[in-house]
C-alpha positions as CSV (number, residue, x, y, z in Angstrom):
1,X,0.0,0.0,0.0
2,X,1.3,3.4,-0.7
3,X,2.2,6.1,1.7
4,X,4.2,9.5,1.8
5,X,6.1,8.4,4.2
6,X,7.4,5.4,2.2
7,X,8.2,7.9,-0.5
8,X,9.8,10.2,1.1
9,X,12.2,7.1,2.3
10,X,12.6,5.8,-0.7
11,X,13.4,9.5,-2.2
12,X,15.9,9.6,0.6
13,X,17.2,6.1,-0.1
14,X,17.8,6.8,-3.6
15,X,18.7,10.5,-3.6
16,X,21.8,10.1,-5.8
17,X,20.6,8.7,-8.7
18,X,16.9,10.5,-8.4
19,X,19.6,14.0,-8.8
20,X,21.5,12.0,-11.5
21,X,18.6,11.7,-13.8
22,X,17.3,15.1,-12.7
23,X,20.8,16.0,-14.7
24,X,20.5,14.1,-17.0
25,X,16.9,15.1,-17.7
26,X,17.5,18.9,-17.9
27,X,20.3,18.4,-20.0
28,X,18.3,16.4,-22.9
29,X,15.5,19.4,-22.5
30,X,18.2,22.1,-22.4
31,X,20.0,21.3,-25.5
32,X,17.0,20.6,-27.4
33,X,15.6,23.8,-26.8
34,X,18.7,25.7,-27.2
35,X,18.3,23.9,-31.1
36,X,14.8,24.5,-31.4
37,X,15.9,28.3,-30.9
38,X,18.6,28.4,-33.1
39,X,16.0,26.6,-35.6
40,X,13.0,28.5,-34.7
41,X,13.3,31.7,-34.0
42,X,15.2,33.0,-37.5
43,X,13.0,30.8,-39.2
44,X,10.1,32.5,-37.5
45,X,11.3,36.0,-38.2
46,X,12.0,35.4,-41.6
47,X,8.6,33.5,-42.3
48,X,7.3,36.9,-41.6
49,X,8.9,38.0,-45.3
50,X,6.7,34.9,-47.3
51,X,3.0,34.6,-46.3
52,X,2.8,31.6,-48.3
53,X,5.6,29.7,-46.9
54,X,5.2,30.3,-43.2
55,X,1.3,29.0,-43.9
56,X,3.2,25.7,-45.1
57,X,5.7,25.7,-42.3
58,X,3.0,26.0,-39.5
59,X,1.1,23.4,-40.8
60,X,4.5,21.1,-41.3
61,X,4.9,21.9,-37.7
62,X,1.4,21.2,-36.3
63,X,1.9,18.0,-38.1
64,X,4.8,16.8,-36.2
65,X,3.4,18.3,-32.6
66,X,0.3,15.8,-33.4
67,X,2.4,12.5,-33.5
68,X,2.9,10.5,-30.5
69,X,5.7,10.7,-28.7
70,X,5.7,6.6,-29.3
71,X,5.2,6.9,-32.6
72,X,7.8,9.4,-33.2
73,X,10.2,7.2,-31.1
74,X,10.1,4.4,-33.0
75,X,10.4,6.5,-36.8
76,X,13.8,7.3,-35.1
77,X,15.2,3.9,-34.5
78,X,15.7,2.8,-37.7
79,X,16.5,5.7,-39.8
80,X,19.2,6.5,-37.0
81,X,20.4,2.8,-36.7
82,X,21.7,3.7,-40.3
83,X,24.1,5.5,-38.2
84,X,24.3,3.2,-35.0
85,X,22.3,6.1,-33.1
86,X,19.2,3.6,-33.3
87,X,18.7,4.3,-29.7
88,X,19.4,6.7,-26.5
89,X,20.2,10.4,-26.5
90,X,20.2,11.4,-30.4
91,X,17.0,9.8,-31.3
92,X,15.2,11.6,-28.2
93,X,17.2,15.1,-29.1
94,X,15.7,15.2,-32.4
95,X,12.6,14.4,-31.9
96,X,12.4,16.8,-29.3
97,X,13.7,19.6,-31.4
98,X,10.8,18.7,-33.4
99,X,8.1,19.0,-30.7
100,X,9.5,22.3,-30.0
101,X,9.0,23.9,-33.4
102,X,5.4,24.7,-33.5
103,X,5.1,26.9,-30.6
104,X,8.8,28.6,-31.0
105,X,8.2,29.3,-35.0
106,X,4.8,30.3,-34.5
107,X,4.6,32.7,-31.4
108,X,7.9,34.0,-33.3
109,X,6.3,34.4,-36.5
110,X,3.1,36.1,-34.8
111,X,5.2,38.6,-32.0
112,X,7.3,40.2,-35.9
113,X,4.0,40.1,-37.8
114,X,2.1,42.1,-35.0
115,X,4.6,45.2,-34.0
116,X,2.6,48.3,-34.5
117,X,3.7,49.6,-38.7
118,X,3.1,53.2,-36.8
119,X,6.5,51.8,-34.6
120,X,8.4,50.3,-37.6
121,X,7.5,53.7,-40.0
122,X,9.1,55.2,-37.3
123,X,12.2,53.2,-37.0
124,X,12.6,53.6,-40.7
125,X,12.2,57.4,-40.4
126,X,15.4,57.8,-37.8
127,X,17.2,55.9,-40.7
128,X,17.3,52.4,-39.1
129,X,18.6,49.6,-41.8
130,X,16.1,46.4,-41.7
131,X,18.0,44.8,-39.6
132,X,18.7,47.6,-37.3
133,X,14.7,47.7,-37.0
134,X,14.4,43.8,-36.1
135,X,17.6,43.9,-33.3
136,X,16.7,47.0,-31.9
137,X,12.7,47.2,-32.1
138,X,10.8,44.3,-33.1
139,X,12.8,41.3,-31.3
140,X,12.5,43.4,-27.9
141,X,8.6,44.4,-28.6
142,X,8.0,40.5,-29.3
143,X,10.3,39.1,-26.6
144,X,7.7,38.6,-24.0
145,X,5.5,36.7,-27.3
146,X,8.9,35.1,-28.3
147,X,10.0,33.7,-24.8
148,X,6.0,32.6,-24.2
149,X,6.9,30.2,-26.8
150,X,10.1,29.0,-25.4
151,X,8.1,28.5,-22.5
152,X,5.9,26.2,-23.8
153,X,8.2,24.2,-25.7
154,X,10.0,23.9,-22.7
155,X,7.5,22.4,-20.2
156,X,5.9,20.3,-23.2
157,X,9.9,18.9,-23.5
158,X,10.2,17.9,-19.9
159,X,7.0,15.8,-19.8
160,X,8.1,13.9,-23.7
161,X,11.6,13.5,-22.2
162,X,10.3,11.1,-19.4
163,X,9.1,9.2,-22.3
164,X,12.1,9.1,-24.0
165,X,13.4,6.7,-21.4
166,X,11.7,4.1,-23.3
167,X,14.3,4.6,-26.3
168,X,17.3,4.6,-23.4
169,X,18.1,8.1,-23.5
170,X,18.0,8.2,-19.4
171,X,16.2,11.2,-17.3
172,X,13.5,10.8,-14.9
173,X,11.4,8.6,-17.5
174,X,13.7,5.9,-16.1
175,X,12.3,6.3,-12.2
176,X,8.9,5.6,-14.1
177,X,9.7,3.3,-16.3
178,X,11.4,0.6,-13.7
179,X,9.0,1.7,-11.5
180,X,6.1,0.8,-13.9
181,X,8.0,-2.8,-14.6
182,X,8.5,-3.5,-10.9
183,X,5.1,-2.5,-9.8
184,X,6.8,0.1,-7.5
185,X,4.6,3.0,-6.6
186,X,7.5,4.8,-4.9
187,X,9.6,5.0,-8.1
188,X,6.8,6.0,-10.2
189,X,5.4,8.9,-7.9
190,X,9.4,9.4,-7.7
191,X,9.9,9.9,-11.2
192,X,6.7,12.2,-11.9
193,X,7.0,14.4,-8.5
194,X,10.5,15.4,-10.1
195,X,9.4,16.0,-13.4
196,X,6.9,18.2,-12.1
197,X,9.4,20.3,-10.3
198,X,11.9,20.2,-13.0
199,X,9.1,21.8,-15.0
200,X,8.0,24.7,-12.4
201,X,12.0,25.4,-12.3
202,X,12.4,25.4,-16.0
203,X,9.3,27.8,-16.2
204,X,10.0,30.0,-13.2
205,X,13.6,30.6,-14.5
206,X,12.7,31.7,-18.3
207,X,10.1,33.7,-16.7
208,X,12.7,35.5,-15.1
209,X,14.8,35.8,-18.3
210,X,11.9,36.5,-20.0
211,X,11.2,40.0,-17.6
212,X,15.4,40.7,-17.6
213,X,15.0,40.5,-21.8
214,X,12.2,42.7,-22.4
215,X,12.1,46.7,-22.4
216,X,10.4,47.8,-19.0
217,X,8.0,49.9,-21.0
218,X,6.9,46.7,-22.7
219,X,6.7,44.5,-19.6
């Protein structure tokens, strides 16, 4: 029978390793979204240039948000065993890259697209270059739209990761996954509890980077 006391001793017991694959955890989710940035947020910007394209880009994008993390998983294996990356922490980066695309291209794509023309017209009358306009002006109008995205992609990443343990790419999914095979309640309410609190921290901190980032007359 389960109790919080027998998870808080098993917690206790097993501290090490739960803080190993907290580590291991946040470091899948990290560098995926550091990609999905690099990825998403020119792409975004520039999808603000070609109406047409960025209608087919979304909808590429909603597309691969849609599959199941399963699903997804298992397309990996064997195009990546082509490589002998069948399984473990390149199939999981990549498809979490993918999962992050939709909301990082698209709140990207919608914080450019929705800057006042009155602002830009002005920006362009002070003799600002294009790009000059989209350092200086648009990025830090958008930023709070732009990092809202980030944020999503973010907590959406640290609940697929724990999936990902499936495919041996380690993390938390590991607590659950043994815990599910063993019947143990304790490693399962392990694994989720610290997951949840990875995600709080994750969001809590780009909140914070979010509010240092943006103007304080936009905030």
């Amino acid at each position: 029978m389960f109790t919080i006391s027998q998870l808080f001793n098993y917690i206790q017991s097993d501290l090490g390793n739960i803080i190993t694959y907290t580590i291991e955890h946040a470091q899948l989710v990290g560098l995926a979204i550091l990609i999905a940035i690099i990825i998403g947020v020119p792409l975004g910007i520039y999808l603000t240039t070609n109406e047409e394209l960025a209608e087919t880009i979304l909808q590429i994008a909603s597309i691969f948000i849609t599959i199941p993390s399963i699903a997804l998983f298992g397309i990996m294996i064997p195009i990546l065993s082509n490589i002998g990356q069948g399984i473990g922490f390149l199939p999981a980066l990549i498809a979490l890259v993918l999962y992050s695309q939709l909301p990082i291209i698209r709140n990207t794509y919608t914080a450019i697209n929705n800057v006042d023309p009155n602002i830009r017209d002005a920006a362009k009358g002070i003799g600002m270059t294009n790009f000059q306009r989209l350092i200086k002006v648009e990025i830090p109008i958008g930023m709070p739209l732009i990092m809202a995205g980030v944020r999503t992609a973010t907590v959406l990443n640290i609940g697929i990761g724990a999936i990902a343990a499936f495919i041996g790419s380690g993390g938390l999914g590991v607590l659950i996954n043994s815990g599910i095979s063993r019947g143990n309640t304790n490693m399962v309410m392990t694994g989720a509890i610290f997951v949840s609190i990875l995600a709080l921290i994750a969001d809590f901190l780009l909140k914070w980077i979010q509010k240092k980032a943006t103007p304080k007359g936009i905030q």
